[in-house]
C-alpha positions as CSV (number, residue, x, y, z in Angstrom):
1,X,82.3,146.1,45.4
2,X,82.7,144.1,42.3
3,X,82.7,140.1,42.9
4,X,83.2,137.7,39.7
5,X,82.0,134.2,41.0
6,X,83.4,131.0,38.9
7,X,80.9,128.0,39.7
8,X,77.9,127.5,42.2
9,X,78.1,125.0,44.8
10,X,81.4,123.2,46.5
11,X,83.2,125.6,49.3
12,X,83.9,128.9,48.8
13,X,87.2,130.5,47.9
14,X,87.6,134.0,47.8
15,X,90.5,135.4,45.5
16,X,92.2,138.5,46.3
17,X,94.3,140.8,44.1
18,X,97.3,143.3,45.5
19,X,98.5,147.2,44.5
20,X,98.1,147.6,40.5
21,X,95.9,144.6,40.0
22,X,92.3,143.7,40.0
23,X,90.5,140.4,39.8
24,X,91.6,140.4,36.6
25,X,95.0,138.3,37.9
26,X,92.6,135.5,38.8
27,X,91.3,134.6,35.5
28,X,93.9,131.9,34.8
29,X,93.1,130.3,38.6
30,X,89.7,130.8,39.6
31,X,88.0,128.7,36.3
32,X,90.2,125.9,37.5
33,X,89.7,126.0,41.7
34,X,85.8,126.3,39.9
35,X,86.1,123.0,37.8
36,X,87.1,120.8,40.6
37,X,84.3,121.4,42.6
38,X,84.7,124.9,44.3
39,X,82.3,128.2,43.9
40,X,85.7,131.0,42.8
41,X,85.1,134.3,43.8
42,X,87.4,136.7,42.6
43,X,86.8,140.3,44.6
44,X,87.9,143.6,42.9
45,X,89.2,145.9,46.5
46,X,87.4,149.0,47.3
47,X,89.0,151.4,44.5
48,X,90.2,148.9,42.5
49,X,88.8,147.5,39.3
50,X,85.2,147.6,38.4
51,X,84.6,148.7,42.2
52,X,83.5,152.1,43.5
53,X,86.1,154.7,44.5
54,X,84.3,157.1,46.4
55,X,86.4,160.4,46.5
56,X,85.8,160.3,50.5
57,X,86.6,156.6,50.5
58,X,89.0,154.6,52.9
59,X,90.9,152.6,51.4
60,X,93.1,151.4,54.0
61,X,94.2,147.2,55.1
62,X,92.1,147.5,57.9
63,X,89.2,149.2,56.0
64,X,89.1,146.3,53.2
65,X,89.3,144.0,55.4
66,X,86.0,145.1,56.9
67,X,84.4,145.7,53.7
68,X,85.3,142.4,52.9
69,X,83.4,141.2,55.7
70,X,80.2,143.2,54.7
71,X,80.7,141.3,51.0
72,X,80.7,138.1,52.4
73,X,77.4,138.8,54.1
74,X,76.2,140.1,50.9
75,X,76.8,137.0,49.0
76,X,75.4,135.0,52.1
77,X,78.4,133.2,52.8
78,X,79.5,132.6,56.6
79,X,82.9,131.1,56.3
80,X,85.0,130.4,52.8
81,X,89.0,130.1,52.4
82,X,90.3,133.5,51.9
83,X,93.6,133.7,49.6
84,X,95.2,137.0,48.8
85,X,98.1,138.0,47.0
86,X,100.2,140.9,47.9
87,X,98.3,144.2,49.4
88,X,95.5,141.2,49.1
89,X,97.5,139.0,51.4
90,X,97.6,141.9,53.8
91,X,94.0,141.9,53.7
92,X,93.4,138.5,54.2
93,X,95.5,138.4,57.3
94,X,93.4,141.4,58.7
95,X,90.3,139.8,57.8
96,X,91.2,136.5,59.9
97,X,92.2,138.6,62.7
98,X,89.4,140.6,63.3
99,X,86.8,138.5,62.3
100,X,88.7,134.9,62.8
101,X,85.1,133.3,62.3
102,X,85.0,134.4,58.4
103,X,87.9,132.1,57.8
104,X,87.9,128.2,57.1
105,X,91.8,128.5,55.8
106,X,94.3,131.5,54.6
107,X,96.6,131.3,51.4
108,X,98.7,134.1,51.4
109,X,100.4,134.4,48.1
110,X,103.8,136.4,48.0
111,X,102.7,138.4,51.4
112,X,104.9,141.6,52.2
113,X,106.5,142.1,54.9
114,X,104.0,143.2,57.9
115,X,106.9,144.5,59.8
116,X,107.7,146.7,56.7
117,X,104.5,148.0,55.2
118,X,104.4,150.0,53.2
119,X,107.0,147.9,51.7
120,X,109.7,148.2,48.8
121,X,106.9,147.4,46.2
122,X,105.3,150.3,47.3
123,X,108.1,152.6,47.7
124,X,108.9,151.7,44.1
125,X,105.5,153.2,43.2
126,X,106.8,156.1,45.1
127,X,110.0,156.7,43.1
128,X,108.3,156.8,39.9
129,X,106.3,159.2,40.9
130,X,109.3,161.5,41.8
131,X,110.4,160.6,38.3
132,X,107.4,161.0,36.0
133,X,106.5,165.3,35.7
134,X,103.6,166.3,36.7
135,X,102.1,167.1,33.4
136,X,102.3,163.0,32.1
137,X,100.6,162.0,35.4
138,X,98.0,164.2,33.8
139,X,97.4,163.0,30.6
140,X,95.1,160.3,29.2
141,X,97.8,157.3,30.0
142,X,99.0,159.5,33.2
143,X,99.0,155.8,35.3
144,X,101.6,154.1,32.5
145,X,105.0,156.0,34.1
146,X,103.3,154.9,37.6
147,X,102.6,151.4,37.8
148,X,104.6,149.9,34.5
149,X,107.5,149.6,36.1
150,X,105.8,148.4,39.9
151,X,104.0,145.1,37.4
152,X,107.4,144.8,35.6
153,X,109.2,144.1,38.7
154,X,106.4,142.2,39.9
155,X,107.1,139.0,37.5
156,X,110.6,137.1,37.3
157,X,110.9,137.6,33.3
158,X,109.9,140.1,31.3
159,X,107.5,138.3,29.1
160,X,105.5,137.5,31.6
161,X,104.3,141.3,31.5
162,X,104.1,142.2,27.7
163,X,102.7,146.1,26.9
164,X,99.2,144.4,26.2
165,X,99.1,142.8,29.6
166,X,100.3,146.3,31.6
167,X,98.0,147.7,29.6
168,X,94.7,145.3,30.7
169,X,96.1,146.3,34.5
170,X,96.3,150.3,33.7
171,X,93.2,150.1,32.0
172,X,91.2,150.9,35.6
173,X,93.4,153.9,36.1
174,X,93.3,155.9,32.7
175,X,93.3,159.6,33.3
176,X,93.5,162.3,35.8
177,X,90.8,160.2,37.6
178,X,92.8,157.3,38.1
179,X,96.0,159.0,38.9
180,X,94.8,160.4,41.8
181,X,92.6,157.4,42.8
182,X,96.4,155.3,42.7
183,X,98.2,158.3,44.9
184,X,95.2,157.7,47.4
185,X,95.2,154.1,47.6
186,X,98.8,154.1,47.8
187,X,98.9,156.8,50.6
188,X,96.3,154.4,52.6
189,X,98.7,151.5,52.9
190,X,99.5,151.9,56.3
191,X,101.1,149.6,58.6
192,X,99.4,150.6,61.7
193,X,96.3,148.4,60.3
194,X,97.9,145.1,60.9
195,X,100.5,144.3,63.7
196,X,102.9,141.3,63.7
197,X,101.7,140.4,67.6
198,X,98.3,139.8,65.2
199,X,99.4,137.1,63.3
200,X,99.5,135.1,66.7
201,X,96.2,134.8,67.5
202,X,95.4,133.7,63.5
203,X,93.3,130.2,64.3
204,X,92.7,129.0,60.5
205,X,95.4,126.8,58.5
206,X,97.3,129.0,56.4
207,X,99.6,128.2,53.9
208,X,102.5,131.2,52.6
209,X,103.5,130.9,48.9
210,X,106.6,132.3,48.2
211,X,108.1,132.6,44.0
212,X,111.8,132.1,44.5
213,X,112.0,134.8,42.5
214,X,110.3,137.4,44.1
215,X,112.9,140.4,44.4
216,X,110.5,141.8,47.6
217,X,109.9,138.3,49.8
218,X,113.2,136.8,50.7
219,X,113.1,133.4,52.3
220,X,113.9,134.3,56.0
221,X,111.1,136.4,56.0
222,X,108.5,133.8,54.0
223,X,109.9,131.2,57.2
224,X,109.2,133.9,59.7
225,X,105.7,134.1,58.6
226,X,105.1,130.7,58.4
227,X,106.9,130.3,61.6
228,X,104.8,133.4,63.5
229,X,100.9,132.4,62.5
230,X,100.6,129.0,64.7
231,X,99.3,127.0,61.7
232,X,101.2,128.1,59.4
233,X,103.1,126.6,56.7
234,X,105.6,127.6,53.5
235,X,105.3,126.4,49.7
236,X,107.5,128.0,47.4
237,X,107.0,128.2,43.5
238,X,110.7,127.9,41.4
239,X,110.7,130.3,38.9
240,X,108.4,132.9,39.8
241,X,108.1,136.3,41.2
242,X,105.9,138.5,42.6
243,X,103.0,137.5,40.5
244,X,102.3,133.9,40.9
245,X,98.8,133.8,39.8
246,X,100.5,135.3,36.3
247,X,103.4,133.3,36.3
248,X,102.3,130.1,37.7
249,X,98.8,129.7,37.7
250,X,98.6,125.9,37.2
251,X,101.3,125.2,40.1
252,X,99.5,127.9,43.0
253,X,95.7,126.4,41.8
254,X,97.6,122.6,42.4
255,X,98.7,124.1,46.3
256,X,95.1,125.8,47.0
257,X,93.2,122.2,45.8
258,X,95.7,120.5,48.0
259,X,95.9,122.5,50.9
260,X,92.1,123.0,50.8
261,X,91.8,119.5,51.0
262,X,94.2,119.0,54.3
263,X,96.9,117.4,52.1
């Protein structure tokens, strides 16, 4: 698995990514939580990115979240604050249920729904696959039909995701190769890995970021998170969607350096 790390020293952070992302969505965050005094570690998921994608793989929440694990081990470090955003979020909250002592705090930026997964971001993923034949799946750019309009709907305006930005995102998943590694990773979102009776026994302060914009996270369900984990609390970003770290990176890096410090 492919780790960037931003700094040395000063507690660890771990950054997670969700569906049709990579690390790459940190870039704008992790220099920053690095600058004031943190070591940023922005993790590219099993499959995703610049990580392997074994054609055997598992891909699954509760399979990164153990993975995860094993990286932390890796880089030789016992406990850090884990913040993921979307599928990431997912695997966050898996990763301080199972293994609760792995986790000093929990962000989870614009989680879905764990009553609901796969949820409607996925499902959207789902619909343009109905849509685009067979044959353009195929090709060279097969991935572009596929996730476009998933990172479009992901961000409150539509600048926010210009052609060269989708195309940074697709850029993992060019060709018949990466077509087929998207339709298994989407196939191994399964909400079996992570039960809402979980997020009960979550010990670490966690914090819920919520864009007021975000078409899949409505607010009853962001306060039903924050209401379910025991230390659990809701921030919510005005003018952003799905993609906070793309959106508003200086706001979310101002709640982790906050919350991080107990404020």
């Amino acid at each position: 698995m492919h780790a960037a790390r931003y700094g040395h020293g000063g507690r660890p952070i771990v950054l997670l990514h969700g569906l049709g992302t990579s690390s790459f969505l940190w870039r704008e965050v992790a220099p920053e939580l690095a600058r004031a005094g943190h070591t940023a570690l922005a993790v590219d998921l099993f499959g995703h990115g610049e990580s392997d994608r074994p054609y055997d793989g598992e891909y699954g929440i509760a399979a990164q979240g153990d993975y995860l694990d094993r990286v932390l081990t890796a880089l030789r470090i016992p406990r850090a604050t884990i913040i993921g955003c979307d599928l990431g979020a997912l695997v966050a909250l898996r990763l301080a249920a199972s293994h609760p002592d792995r986790v000093e705090r929990l962000v989870l930026v614009s989680p879905p729904d764990v009553g609901e997964v796969p949820g409607e971001d996925v499902k959207l993923f789902q619909r343009s696959v109905r849509r685009a034949p067979l044959r353009q799946q195929r090709g060279l750019l097969g991935a572009t039909p596929l996730l476009k309009p998933l990172l479009e709907a992901s961000v409150a305006e539509p600048q926010a995701m210009p052609d060269g930005l989708v195309a940074r995102y697709l850029a993992p998943f060019v060709g018949r190769e990466g077509v087929e590694q998207l339709h298994t990773i989407v196939r191994s979102i399964r909400g079996q890995d992570l039960h809402e009776d979980e997020l009960r026994t979550i010990a670490a302060p966690t914090l819920i970021v919520a864009g007021e914009r975000d078409r899949w996270l409505d607010v009853r369900t962001a306060e039903r998170l924050a209401g379910t984990i025991p230390d659990g609390r809701l921030a919510r970003i005005p003018g952003a969607g799905r993609l906070i770290p793309e959106e508003a990176p200086d706001e979310l890096t101002e709640l982790i350096l906050r919350f991080d410090e107990g404020r």
